[in-house]
Each structure stands twice: as structure tokens, then as C-alpha cells.
C-alpha positions in Angstrom: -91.3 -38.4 80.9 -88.1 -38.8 82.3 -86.2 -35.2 82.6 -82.3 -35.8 82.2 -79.6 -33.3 83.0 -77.7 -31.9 80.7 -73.9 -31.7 80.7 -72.3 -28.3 81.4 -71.0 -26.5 78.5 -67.4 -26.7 77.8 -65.8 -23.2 76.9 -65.6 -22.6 72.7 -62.0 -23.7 71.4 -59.6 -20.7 71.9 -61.7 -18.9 75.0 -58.4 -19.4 77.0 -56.1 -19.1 74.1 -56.3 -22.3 73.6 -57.6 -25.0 71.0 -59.3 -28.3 72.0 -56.0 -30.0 70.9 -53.9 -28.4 72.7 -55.9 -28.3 76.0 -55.2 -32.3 75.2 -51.8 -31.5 75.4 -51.4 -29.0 78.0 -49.0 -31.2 80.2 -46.1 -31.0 77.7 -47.4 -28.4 75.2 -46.2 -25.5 77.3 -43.2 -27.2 78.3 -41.8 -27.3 74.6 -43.5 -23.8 74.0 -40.8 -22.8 76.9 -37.3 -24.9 75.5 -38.3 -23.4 72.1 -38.4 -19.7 73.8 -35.0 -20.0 75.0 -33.9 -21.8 71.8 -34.9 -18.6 70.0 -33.3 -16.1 72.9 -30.1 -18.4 72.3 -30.4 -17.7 68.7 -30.6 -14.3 69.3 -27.7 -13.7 71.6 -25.6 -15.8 68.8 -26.9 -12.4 66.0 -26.4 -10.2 68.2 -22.5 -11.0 68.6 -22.4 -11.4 64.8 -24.1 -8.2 64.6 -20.7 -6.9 66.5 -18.2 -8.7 64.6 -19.0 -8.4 61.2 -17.8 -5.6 59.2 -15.4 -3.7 57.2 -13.3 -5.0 59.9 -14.0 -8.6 60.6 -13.3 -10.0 64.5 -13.8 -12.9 66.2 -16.6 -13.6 68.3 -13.6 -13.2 71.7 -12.7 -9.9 69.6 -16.1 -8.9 69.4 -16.9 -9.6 74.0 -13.6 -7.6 74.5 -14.3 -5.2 72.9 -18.1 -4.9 74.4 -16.5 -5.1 78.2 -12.7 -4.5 77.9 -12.1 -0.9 77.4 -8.5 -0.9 76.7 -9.1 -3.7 73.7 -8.3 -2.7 70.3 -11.5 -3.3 69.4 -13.2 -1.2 71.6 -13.7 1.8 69.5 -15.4 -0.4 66.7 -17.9 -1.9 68.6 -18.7 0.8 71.1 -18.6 3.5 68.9 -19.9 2.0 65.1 -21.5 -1.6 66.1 -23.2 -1.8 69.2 -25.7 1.4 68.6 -26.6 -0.6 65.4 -26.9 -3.4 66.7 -29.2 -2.3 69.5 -31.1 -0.4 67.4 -31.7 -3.6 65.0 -32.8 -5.5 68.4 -35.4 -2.4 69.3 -36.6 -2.2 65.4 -37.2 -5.6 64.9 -39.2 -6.5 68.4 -41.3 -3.5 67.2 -41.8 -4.6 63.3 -42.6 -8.3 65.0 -45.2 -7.5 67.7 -46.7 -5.0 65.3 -47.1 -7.2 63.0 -48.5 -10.0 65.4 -50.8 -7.5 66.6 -52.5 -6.4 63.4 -52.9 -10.0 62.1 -54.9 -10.8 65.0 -57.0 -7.2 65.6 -57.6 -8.0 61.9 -57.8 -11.4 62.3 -56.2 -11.0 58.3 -52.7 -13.1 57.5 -51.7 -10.4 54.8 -51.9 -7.8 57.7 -48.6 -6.0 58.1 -47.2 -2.2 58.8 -45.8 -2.9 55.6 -48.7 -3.9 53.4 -51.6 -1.7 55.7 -49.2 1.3 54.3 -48.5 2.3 58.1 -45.0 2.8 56.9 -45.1 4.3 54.4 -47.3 7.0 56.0 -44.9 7.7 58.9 -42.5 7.4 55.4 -44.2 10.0 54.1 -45.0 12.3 57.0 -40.8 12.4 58.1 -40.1 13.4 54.0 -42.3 16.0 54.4 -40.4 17.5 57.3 -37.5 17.1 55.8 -37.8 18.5 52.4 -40.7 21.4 53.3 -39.3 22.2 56.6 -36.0 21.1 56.7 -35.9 19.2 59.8 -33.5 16.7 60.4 -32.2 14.3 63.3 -34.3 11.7 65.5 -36.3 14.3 67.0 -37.7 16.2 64.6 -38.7 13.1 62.6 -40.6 11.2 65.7 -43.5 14.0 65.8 -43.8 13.1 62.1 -43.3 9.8 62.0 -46.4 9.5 64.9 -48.8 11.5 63.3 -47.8 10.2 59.7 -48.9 6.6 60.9 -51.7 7.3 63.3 -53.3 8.9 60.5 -53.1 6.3 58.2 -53.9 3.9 60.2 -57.3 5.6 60.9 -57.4 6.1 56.9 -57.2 2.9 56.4 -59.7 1.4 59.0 -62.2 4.1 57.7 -62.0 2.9 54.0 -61.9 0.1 54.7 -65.4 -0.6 56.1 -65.1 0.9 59.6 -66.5 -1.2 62.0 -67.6 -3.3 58.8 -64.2 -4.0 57.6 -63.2 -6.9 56.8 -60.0 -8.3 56.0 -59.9 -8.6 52.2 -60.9 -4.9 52.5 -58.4 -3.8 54.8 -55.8 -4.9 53.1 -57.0 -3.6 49.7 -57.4 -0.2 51.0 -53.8 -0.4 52.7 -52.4 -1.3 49.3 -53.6 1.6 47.7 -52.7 3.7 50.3 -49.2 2.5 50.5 -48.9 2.4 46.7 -50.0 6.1 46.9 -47.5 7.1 49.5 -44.9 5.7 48.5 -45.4 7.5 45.1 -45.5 10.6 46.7 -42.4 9.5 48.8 -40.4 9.2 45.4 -41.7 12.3 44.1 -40.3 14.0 46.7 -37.3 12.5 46.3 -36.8 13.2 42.7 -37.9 17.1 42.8 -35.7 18.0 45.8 -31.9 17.0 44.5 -31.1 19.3 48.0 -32.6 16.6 50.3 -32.1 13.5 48.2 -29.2 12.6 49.9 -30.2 13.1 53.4 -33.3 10.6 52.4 -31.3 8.2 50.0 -31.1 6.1 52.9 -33.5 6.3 55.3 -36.1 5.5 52.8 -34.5 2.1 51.7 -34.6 1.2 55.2 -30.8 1.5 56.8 -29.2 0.8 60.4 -26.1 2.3 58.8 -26.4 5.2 60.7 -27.8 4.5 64.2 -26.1 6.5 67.0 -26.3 6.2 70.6 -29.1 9.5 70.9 -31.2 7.8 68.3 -31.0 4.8 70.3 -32.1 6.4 73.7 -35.1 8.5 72.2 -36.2 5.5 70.4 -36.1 3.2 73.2 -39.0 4.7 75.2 -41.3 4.4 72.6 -40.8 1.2 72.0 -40.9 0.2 74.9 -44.0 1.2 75.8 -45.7 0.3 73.1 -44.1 -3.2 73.1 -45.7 -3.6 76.5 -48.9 -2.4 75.3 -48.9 -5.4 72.5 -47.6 -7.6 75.2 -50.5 -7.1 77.3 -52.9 -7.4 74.9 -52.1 -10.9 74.2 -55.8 -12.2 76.4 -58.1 -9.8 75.0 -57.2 -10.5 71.3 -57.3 -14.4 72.0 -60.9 -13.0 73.5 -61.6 -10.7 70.4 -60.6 -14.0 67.9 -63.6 -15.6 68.5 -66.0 -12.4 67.9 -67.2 -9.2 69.7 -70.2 -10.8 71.5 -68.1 -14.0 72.7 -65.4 -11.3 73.7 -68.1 -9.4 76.0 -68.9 -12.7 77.7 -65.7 -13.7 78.6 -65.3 -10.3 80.4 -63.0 -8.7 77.7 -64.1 -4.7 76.0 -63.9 -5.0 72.2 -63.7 -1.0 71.6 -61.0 -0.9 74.0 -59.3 -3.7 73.0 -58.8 -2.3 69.5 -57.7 1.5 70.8 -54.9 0.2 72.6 -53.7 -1.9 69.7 -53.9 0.9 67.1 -51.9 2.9 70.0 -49.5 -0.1 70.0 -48.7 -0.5 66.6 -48.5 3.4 65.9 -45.9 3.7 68.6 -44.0 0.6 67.5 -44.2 1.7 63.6 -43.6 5.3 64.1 -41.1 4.9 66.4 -38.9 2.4 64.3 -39.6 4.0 61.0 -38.1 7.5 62.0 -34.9 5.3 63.6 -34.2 3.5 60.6 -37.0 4.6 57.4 -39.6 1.8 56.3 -38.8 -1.8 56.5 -41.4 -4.4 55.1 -41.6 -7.7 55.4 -40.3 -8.4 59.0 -44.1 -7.7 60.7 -45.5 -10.2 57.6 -42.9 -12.9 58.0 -42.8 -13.6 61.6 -45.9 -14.1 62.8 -46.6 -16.7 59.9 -43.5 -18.4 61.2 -44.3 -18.4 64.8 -47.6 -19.3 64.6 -46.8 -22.4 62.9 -44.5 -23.3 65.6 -47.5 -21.7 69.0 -50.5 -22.0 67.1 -52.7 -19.2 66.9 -52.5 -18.3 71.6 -51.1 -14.8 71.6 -49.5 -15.3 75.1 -47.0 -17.3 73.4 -47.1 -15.7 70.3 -46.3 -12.6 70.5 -43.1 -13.1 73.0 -41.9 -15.4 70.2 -42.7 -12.6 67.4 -40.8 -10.0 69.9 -37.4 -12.2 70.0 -37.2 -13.9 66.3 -38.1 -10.8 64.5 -34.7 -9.2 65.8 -33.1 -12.0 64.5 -34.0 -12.1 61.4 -33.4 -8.1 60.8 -29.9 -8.4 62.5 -29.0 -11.7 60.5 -30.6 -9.7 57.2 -28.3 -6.6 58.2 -24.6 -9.1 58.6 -26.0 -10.6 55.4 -26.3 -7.4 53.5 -22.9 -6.2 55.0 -21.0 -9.5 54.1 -23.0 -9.7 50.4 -22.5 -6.3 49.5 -18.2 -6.4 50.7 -16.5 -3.8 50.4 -19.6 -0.9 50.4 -23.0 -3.3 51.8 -26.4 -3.7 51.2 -28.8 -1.7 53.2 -31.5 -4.3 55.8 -34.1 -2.6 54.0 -33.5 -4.0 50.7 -32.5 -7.2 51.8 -35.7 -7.9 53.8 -37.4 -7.6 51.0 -34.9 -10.1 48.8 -35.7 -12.3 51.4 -38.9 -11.7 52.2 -40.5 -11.8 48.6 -39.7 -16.1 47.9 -40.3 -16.7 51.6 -43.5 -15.6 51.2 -44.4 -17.1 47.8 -43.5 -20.2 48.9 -45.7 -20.0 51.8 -48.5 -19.1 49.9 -47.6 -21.9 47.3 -48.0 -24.7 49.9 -51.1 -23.7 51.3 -49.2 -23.1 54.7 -50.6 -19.4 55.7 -51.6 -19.8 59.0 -54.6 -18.0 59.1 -54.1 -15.7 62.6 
């Protein structure tokens, strides 16, 4: 009997992030992964000067850079003072509503998964209408405290109903919609039994940038920050995780860990940006199904892509609700979800959910 040698085994498809497709196009894969990354930056520096010079008082793109750099501009005031601390506080909102979202579609390995949907918002929602109407607290930093324990907790909640280390992602995201049907109730009930505090909530809980300031900006930032690097690096071990925990172990990657860090992650990133600006849906859901048509399902790539074109699309929703709504606006919060609603019908419609 003759004994013959078998070939080596070649790595499962997506062990490296990547597919067997697209290890057959490697050479110019990454390359167009690149141009479109700066596409998208370039799309994003375009908003961003929008962002400035759209308002109750319209200027010109030139109107809009001298008043960023030139203090003695007439237009200084307006963009130092009303614009730019909404506009940068759109940019650090939406990379955090993207790369959260990114995050939990692939820890849950679920395309419905979303800080939206998962009712992370509307627990940190929740938890900062609590503090202000039963203990009065008001301003950036009395709401963050809330806002972290609001989310961590759900979160938790909903990992535990939903199966625990059994879940799965039908019943994750059935357990989030309850929950976030449930707070949310409570959220409105609030609302309507304490006229005193209405106001102060009226809109924060519709999801505004209306009133960013320069403090909420700078105690926001770190938080974001951090956590946006945590999601950033977690781009290996959830390409890892995608194929199973046992395949994960082999390739040198800790499952347990691996899920800690996101669900520290995502409640820095939702906490943080839903005490900025109140609960915004849609953005975390949106995204990802957009990029990943464009990547594929590699995290390295995704998730940078979900960090620049998510504040895109909540700047461009904000100018659009500002230039709809002429002469009050609409807040970002409720245009999202105009937007976000038929976006994501039509999606589903087509067949065209990536699954993550």
C-alpha cells in the first residue's frame, strides 16, 4: 500500500479576517479598501464645513474657514461660539453610535444588533431621567455617572435574558426590544408626571446637538475616546470570535475577554454619547450594514470605516433637519429615524442585510 502525504491545511475562510475571495484578491483589495477610506474622510471634511455654515445664518463655505481661523471675521462668533461645539460634538457622537454598533453586530454576530434596538439607550435614557427628575441633577456631569450605570446595566440585563452564554441572536434582540419598549415607557412616564422637568428633557430625549457647549464637549471627549480605541482594537479578536469560541482559542485569541472589553466598549461609547446629546437610534444599525457591503465582513477595515461615515451621516442628518425645519429645525434625533426607518426597509426588502 502506497502511503501518500497529505496537503497541509489551509486556515478556515475569515481566520485572518479574511474570506477565500478576497485572499484571491489581496493585491488590489486593500488598495481600493484604502482610496475608499479617504473617499469617506473627504466626505467628512466636506459635512463638517456644512455643519459650520448652515444655520439661521447661512455663510459660505470661505465664511465658514474664516471664521474657524480668522478671529477678527464677522463670522467668528457664530462658528466658535454656536457651530463648532456642535459640530464636534456630532463628529464624537457619531464615531461612537458607528463603532458601537459595528461592535455589537459582530460580538453578537446578529445584523439587527444596535444600541438602539438592544435598548442600551434607552437605559442610559432612562438612568439620566431619573437624575434629573428624582434628584434634580443637571449638566454633563451629573448625567455621565447615570448615563454609565444606566447602560452597563442593561446591557448585562439584556445578555442575561437573553440566554447568557446560550444566547443567541434572535433572542438577544427579542429581549432588547422589550427592554427598550419598557424603558422607553417609563422614560415618557416621567416625562408626563413631572411638567417641572419636562422642559429640561424635551430635548435631550428626542436626541438634539442643539445645545452642545464647549464643557460638554471636553468631558465627553475622554470617554469616547477611550472606548473608541477599545472597539478599534478589538477588530482581530472579533474576526477570531466570528468563526466560534473553540476556533477563536486556536488561533490564540480569549473569548471571555474578548466579549468584556467589548461590553466595556460599547457602554463607554453609548453612555457617553447619550448623556451629550439623549438617545439617537438608527446610526449604530445603519452603518455597519452599509460598510460592510462595501469591506465585507474583516473588522480591521470595518470598523475604521463605521468610525468616519457614521459622523457623516449624523452631521448631514443635523444640516438636514436645520435646513428642513427653516426658521425653528428639526432635532438629529428625529430625523435619524425619518431616515433611518425606509433605509432600512428597503434593505430588508432586497434581501441585502449583510449578515455580520
Amino acid at each position: 500500500m502506497t502511503l501518500t502525504k497529505s496537503p497541509p491545511e489551509s486556515p478556515p475562510p475569515g481566520a485572518s479576517g479574511e474570506t477565500g475571495q478576497d485572499a484571491a484578491e489581496s493585491p488590489r483589495r486593500p488598495v481600493r479598501r484604502t482610496a475608499g477610506l479617504l473617499v469617506a474622510l473627504l466626505l467628512l471634511l466636506l459635512v463638517v464645513f456644512l455643519s459650520l455654515a448652515v444655520g439661521a445664518r447661512q455663510l459660505s463655505l470661505g465664511e465658514a474657514w474664516s471664521g474657524l481661523v480668522d478671529s477678527g471675521s464677522s463670522s467668528y462668533a457664530v462658528v466658535h461660539e454656536m457651530r463648532l461645539p456642535r459640530t464636534l460634538l456630532g463628529l464624537l457622537v457619531g464615531v461612537a453610535l458607528g463603532l458601537a454598533g459595528g461592535v455589537m453586530q459582530a460580538l453578537t454576530r446578529n445584523p439587527l444588533a444596535d444600541p438602539g434596538i438592544l435598548g442600551i439607550n434607552a437605559g442610559a435614557a432612562a438612568a439620566v431621567v431619573t437624575a434629573i427628575s428624582f434628584f434634580g441633577i443637571t449638566g454633563y456631569t451629573g448625567y455621565i455617572g447615570f448615563a454609565f450605570l444606566g447602560a452597563a446595566a442593561v446591557s448585562v440585563l439584556v445578555y442575561a435574558v437573553g440566554g447568557g452564554r446560550g444566547a443567541t441572536p434572535a433572542r438577544l434582540a427579542l429581549a432588547g426590544t422589550a427592554l427598550n419598549a419598557a424603558l422607553i415607557s417609563y422614560v415618557n412616564a416621567v416625562q408626563i408626571l413631572d411638567t417641572a422637568s419636562l422642559d429640561r428633557m424635551r430635548f435631550w430625549t428626542v436626541g438634539s446637538l442643539a445645545r452642545a457647549e464647549d464643557a460638554t464637549v471636553a468631558q465627553a471627549a475622554p470617554f469616547i475616546v477611550v472606548g473608541a480605541l477599545c472597539a478599534l482594537a478589538l477588530a482581530r479578536p472579533l474576526n477570531a470570535l466570528a468563526l466560534g469560541d473553540d476556533s477563536a482559542r486556536a488561533l490564540g485569541s480569549r473569548p471571555a475577554r474578548t466579549r468584556a472589553v467589548a461590553i466595556v466598549a460599547v457602554t463607554l461609547l453609548c453612555g457617553a454619547a447619550t448623556a451629550a446629546c439623549g438617545p439617537i437610534v438608527f446610526v449604530g444599525l445603519m452603518v455597519p450594514h452599509m460598510v460592510r457591503s462595501l469591506t465585507g465582513p474583516d473588522q480591521r477595515w470595518m470598523l475604521p470605516y463605521c468610525a468616519v461615515l457614521a459622523p457623516v451621516l449624523l452631521l448631514g442628518a443635523d444640516v438636514l433637519g436645520r435646513v428642513a425645519g427653516r426658521p425653528a429645525e428639526l432635532q438629529v434625533g428625529i430625523v435619524t429615524v425619518i431616515l433611518g426607518g425606509p433605509f432600512f426597509l428597503y434593505f430588508v426588502r432586497r434581501g441585502r442585510v449583510v449578515q455580520a
